[in-house]
Biopython code that builds the backbone (N, CA, C, O; Angstrom):
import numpy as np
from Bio.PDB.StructureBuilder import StructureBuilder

atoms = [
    (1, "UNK", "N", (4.233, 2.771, -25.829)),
    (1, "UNK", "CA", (3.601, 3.231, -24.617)),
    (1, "UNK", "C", (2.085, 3.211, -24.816)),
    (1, "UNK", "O", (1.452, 3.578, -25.805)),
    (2, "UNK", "N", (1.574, 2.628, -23.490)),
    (2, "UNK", "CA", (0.293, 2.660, -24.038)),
    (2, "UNK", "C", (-0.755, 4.362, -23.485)),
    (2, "UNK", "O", (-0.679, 5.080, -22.488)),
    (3, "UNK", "N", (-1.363, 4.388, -24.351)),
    (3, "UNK", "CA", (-2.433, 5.750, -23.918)),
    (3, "UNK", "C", (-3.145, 5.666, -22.404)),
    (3, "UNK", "O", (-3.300, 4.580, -21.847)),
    (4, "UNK", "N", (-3.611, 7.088, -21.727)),
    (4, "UNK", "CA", (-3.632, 6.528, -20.715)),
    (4, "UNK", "C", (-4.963, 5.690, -19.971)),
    (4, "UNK", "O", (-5.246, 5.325, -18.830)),
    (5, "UNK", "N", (-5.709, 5.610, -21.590)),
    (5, "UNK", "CA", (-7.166, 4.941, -21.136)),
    (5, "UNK", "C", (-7.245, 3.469, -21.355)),
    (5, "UNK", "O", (-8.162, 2.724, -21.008)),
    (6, "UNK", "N", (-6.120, 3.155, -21.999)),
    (6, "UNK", "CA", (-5.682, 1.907, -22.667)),
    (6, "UNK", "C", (-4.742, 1.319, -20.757)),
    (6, "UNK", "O", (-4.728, 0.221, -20.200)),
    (7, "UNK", "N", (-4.204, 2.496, -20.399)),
    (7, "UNK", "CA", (-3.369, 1.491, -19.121)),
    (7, "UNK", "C", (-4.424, 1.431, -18.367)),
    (7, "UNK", "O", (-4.489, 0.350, -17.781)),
    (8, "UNK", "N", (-5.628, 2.436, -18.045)),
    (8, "UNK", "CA", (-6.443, 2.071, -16.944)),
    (8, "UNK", "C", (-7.070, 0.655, -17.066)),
    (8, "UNK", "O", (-7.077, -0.266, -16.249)),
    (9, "UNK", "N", (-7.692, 0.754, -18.549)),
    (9, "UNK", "CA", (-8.071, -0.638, -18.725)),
    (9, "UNK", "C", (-7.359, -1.635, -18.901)),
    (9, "UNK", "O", (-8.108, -2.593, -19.094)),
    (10, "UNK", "N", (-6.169, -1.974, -18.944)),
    (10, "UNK", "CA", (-5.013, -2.766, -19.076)),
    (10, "UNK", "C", (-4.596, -3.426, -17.813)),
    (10, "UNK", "O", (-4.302, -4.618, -17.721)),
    (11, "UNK", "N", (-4.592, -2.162, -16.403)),
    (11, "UNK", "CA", (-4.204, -2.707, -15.250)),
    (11, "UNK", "C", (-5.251, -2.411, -13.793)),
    (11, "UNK", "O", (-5.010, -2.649, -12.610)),
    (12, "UNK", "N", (-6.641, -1.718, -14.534)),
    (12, "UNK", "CA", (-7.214, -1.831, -13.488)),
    (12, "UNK", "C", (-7.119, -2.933, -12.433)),
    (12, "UNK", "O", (-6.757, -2.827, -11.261)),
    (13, "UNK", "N", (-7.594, -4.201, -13.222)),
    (13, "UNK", "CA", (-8.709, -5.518, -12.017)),
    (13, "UNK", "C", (-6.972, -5.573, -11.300)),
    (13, "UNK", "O", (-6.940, -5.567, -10.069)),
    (14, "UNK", "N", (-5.912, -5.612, -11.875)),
    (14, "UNK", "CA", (-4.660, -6.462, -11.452)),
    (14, "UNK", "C", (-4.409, -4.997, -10.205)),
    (14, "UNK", "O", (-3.733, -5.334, -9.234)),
    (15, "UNK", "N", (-4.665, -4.202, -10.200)),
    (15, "UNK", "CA", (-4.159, -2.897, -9.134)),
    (15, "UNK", "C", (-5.110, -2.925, -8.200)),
    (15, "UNK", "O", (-4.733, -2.821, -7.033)),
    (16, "UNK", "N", (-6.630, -3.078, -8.493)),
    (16, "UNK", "CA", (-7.742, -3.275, -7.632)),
    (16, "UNK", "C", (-7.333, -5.072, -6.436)),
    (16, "UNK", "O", (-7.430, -5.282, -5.227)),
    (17, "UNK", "N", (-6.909, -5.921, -7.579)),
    (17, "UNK", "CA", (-7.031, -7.213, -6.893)),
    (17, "UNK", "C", (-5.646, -6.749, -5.386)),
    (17, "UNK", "O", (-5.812, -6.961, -4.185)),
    (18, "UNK", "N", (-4.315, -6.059, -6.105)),
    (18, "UNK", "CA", (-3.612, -5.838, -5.019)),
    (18, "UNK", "C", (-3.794, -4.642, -4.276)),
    (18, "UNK", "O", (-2.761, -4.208, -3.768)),
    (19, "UNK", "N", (-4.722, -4.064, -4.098)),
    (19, "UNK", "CA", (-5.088, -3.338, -2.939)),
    (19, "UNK", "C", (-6.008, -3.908, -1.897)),
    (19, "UNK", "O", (-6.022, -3.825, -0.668)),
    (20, "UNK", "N", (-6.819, -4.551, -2.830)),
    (20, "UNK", "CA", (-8.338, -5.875, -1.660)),
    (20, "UNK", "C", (-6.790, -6.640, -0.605)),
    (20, "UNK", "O", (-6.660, -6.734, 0.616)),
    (21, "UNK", "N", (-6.116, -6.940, -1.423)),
    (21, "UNK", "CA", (-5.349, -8.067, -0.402)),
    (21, "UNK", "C", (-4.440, -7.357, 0.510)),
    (21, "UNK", "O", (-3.958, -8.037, 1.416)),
    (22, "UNK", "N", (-4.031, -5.794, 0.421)),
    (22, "UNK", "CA", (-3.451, -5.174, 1.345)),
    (22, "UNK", "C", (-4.713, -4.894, 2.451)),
    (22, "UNK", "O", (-4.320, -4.997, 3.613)),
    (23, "UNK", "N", (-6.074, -4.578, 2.318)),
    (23, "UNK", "CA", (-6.916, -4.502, 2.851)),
    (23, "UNK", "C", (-7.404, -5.815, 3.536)),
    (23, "UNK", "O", (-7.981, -5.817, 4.623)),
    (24, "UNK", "N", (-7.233, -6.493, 3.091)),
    (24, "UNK", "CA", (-7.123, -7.817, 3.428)),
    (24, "UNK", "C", (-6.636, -8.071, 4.854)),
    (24, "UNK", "O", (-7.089, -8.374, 5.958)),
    (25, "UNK", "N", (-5.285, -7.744, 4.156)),
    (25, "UNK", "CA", (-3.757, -7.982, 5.689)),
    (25, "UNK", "C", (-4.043, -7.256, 6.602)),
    (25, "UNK", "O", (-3.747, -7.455, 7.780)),
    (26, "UNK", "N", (-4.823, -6.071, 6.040)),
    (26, "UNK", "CA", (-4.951, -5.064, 7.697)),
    (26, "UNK", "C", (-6.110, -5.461, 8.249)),
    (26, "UNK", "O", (-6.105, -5.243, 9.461)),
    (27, "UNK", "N", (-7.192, -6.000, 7.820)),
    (27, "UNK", "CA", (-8.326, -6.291, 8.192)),
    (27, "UNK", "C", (-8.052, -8.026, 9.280)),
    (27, "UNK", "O", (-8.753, -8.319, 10.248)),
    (28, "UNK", "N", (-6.881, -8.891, 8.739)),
    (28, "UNK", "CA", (-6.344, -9.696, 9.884)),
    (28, "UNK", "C", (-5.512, -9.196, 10.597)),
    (28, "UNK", "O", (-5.067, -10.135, 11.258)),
    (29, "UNK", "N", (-5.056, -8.371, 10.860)),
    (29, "UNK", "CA", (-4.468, -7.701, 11.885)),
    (29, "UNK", "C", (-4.926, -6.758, 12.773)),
    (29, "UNK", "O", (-4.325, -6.403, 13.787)),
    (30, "UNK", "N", (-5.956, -6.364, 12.405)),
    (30, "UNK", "CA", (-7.097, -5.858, 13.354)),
    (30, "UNK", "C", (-7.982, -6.867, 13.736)),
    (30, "UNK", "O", (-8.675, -6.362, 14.619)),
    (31, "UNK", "N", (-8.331, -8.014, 13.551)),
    (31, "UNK", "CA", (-9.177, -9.104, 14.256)),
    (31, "UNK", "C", (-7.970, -9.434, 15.029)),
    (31, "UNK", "O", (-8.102, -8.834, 16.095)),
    (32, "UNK", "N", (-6.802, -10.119, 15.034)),
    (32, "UNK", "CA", (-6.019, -10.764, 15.103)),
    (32, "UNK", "C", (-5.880, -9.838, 16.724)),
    (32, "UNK", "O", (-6.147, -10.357, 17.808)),
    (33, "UNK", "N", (-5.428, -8.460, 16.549)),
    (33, "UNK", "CA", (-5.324, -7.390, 17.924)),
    (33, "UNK", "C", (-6.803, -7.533, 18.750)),
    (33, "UNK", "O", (-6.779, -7.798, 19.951)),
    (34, "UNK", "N", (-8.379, -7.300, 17.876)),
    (34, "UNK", "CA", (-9.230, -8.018, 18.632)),
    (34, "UNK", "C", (-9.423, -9.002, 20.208)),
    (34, "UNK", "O", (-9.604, -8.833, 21.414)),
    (35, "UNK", "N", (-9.213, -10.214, 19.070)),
    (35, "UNK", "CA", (-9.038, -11.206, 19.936)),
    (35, "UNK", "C", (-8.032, -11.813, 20.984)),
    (35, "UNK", "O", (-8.232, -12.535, 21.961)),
    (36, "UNK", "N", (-6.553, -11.123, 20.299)),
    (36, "UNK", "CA", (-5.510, -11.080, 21.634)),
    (36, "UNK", "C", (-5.584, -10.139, 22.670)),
    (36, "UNK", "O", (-5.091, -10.337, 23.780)),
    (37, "UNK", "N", (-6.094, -9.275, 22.394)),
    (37, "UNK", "CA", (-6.673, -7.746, 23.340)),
    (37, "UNK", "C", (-5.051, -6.861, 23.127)),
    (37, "UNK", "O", (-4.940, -5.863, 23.839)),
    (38, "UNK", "N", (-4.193, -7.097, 22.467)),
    (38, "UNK", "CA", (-2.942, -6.054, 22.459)),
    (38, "UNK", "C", (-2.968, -6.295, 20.745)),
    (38, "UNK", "O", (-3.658, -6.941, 19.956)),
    (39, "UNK", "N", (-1.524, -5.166, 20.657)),
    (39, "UNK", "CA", (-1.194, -5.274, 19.332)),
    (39, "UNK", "C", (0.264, -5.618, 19.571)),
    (39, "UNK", "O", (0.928, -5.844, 20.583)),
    (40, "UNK", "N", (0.568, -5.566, 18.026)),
    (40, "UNK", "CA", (2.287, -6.452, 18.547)),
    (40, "UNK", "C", (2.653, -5.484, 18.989)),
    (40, "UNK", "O", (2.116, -4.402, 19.225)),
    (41, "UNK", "N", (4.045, -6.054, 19.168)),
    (41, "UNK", "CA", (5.225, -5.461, 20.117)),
    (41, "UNK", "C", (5.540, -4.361, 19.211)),
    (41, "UNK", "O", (5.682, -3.175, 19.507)),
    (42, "UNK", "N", (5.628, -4.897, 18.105)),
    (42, "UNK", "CA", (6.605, -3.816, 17.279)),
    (42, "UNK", "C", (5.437, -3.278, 15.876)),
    (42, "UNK", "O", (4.875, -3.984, 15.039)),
    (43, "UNK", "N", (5.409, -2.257, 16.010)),
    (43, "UNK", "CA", (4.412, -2.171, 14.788)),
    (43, "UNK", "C", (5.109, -1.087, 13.695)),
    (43, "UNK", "O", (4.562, -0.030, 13.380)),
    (44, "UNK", "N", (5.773, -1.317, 13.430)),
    (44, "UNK", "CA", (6.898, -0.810, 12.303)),
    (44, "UNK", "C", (6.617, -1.037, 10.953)),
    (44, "UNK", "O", (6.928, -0.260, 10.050)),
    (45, "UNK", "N", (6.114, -1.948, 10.831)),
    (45, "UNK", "CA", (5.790, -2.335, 9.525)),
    (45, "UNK", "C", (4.423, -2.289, 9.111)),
    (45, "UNK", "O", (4.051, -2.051, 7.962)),
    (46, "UNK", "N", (3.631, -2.547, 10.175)),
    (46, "UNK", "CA", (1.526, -1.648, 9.774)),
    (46, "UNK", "C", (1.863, -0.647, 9.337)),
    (46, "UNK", "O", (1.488, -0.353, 8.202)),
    (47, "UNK", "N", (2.994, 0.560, 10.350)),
    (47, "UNK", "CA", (3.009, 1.975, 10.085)),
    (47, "UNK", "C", (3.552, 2.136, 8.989)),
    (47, "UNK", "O", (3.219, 3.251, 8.587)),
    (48, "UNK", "N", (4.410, 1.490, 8.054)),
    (48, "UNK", "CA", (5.192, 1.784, 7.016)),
    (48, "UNK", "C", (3.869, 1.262, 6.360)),
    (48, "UNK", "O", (3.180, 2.251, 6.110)),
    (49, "UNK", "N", (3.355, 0.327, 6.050)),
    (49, "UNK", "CA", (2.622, 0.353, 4.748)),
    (49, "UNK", "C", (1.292, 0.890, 4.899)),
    (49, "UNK", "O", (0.535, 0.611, 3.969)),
    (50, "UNK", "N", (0.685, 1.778, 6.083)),
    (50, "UNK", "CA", (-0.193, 2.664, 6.183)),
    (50, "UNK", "C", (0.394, 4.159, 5.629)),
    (50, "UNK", "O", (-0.514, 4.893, 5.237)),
    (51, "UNK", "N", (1.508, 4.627, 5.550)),
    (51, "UNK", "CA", (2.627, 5.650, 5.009)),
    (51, "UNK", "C", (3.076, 5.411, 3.820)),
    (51, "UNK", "O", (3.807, 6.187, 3.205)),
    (52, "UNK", "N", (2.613, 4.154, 3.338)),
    (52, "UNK", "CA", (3.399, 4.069, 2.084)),
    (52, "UNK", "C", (1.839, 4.207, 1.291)),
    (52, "UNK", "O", (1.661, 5.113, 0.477)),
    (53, "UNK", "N", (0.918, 3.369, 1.567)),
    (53, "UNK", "CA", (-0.609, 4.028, 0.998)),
    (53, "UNK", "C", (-0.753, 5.416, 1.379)),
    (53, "UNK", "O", (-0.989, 6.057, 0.355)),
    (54, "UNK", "N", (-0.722, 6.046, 2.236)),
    (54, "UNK", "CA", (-0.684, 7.546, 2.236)),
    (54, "UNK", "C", (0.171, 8.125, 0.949)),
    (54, "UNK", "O", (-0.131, 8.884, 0.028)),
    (55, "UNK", "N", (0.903, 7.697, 1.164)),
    (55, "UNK", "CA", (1.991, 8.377, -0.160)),
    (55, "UNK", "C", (1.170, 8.058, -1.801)),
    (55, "UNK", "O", (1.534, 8.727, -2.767)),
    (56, "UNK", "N", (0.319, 7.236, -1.921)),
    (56, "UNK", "CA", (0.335, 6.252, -3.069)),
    (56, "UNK", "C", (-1.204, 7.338, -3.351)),
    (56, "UNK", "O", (-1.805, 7.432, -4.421)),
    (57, "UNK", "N", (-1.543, 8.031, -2.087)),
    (57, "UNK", "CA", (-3.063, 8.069, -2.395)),
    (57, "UNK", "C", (-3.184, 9.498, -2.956)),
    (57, "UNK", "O", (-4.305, 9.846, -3.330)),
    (58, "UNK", "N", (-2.045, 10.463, -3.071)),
    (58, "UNK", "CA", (-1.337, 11.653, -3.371)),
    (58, "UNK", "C", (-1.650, 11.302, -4.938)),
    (58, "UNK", "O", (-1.045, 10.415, -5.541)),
    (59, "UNK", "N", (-2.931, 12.317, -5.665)),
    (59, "UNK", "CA", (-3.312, 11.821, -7.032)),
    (59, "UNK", "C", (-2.257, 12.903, -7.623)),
    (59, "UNK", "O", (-2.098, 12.620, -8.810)),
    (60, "UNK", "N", (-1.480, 14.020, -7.269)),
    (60, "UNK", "CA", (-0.596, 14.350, -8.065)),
    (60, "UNK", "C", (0.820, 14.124, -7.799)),
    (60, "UNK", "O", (1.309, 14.385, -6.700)),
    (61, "UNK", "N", (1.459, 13.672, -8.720)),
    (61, "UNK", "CA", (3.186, 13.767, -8.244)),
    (61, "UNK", "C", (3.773, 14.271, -9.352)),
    (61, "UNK", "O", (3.255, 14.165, -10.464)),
    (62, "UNK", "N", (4.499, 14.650, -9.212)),
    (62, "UNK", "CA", (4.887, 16.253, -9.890)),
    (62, "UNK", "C", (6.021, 14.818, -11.254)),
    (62, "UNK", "O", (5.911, 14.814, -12.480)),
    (63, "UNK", "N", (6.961, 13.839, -10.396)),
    (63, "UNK", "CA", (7.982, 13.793, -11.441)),
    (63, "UNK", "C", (7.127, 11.640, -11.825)),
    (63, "UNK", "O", (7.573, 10.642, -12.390)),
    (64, "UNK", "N", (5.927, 11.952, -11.162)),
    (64, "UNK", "CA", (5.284, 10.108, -11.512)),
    (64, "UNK", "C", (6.291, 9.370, -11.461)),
    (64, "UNK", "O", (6.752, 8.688, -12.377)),
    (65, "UNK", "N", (6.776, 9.503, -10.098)),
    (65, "UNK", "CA", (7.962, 8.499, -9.537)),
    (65, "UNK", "C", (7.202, 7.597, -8.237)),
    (65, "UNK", "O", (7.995, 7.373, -7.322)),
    (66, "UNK", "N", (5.742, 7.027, -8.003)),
    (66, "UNK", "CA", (5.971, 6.231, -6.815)),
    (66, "UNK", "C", (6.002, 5.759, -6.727)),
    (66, "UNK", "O", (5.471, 5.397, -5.678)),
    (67, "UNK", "N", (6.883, 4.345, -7.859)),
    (67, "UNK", "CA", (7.423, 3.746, -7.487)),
    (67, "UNK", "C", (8.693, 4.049, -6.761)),
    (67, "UNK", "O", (8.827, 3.557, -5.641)),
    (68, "UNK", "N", (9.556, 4.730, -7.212)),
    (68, "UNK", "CA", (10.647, 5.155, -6.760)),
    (68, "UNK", "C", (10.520, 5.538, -5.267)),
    (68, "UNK", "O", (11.173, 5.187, -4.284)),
    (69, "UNK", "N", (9.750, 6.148, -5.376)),
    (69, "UNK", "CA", (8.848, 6.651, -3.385)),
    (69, "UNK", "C", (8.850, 5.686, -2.805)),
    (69, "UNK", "O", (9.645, 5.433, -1.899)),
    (70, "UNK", "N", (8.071, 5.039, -3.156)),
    (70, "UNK", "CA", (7.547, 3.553, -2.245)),
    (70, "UNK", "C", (9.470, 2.424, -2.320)),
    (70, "UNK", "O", (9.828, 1.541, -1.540)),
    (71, "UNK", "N", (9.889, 2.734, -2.993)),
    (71, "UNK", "CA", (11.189, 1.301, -3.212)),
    (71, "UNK", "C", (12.104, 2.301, -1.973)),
    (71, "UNK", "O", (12.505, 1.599, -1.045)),
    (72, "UNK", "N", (12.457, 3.746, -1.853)),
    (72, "UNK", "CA", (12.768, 4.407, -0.767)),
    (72, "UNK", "C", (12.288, 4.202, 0.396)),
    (72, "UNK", "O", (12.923, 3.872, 1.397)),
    (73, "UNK", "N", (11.218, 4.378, 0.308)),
    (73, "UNK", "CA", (10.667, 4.184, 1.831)),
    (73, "UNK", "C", (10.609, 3.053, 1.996)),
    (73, "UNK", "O", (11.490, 2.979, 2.852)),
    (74, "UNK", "N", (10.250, 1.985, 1.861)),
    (74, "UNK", "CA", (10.237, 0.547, 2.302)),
    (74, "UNK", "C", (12.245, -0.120, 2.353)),
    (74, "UNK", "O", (12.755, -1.154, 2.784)),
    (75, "UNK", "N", (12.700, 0.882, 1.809)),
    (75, "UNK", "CA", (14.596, 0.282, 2.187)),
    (75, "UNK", "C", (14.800, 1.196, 3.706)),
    (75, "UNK", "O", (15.748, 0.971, 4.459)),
    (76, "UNK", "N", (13.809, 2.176, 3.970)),
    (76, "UNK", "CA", (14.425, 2.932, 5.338)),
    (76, "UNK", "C", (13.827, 2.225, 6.223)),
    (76, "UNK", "O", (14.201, 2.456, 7.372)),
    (77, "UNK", "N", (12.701, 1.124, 6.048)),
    (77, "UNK", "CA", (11.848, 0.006, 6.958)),
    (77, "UNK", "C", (12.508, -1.110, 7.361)),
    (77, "UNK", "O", (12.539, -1.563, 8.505)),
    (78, "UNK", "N", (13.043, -1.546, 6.373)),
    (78, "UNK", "CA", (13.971, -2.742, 5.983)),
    (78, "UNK", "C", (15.012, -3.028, 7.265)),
    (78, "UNK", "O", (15.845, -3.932, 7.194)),
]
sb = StructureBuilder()
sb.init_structure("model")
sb.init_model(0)
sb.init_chain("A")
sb.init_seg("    ")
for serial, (resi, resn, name, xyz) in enumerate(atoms, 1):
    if name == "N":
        sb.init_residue(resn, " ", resi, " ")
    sb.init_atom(name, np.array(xyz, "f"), 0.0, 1.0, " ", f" {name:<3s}", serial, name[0])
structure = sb.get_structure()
């Protein structure tokens, strides 16, 4: 197991690079609503992964399960 200054530096850039690209997706989907003047029909899935970063942004979790959080909530989306 690695120590926990050894994982920050281990998986920072790779956790930073996949959050830019979730920021990313929402940032074309807000131009995207822009320029069509609506948003989709169904927005089920913005709201789940705006709820699932809510969940992620919770700096304490009592049993350091979110993955387990996040693999739950994204099967009740599904």
């Amino acid at each position: 197991m690695l120590s926990p200054q050894k994982n920050l530096d281990t998986y920072f850039l790779e956790a930073r690079r996949d959050l830019l690209e979730v920021a990313a997706m929402l940032d074309r989907y807000d131009r995207s609503v822009e320029k069509e003047g609506k948003k989709a029909d169904d927005e089920s899935r913005l709201n789940s992964l705006i709820e699932a970063l809510a969940l992620l942004s919770k700096k304490e979790h009592p049993e350091s399960n979110r993955t387990e959080q996040l693999l739950v909530h994204f099967a009740k989306v599904s």
